[in-house]
C-alpha positions, 0 to 999 in steps of 0.5 A: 461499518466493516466490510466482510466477504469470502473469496477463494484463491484462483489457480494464479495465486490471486485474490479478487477484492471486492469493489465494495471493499475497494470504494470504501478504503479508495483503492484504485486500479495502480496503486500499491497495497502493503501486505503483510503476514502475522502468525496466522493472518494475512494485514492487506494494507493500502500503502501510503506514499512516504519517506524511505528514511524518515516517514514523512508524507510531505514534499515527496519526490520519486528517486529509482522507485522509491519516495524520499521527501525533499529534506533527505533528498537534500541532506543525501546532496 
């Protein structure tokens, strides 16, 4: 199914996603969103949590705000 509506931009610069939108990507309130431009389009992204270096999504650990799974973290040692 996909999800269309239209929002203005407030005075703020911001943009409200509508709930609907936000239950079915599960977007909740804290987490990071990737939001990127493309020529003439705005890609709004739930981020997912992985590796600085290699991409991983497993054995995580946060070091100074940024992911690094344990392999790299050990291999940086």
């Amino acid at each position: 199914m996909i999800y269309t509506n239209f929002r203005e931009i407030d005075k703020a610069g911001r943009l409200v996603i509508s709930k609907d939108i936000r239950n079915h990507l599960n977007i909740n309130p804290g987490d990071t969103l990737h939001i990127e431009a493309d020529d003439d389009k705005i890609i709004i992204c739930k981020a997912e949590n992985k590796c600085v270096f290699c991409n991983s999504t497993q054995n995580l650990v946060s070091f100074k705000g940024k992911h690094i799974c344990k392999e790299c973290f050990d291999a940086i040692k």
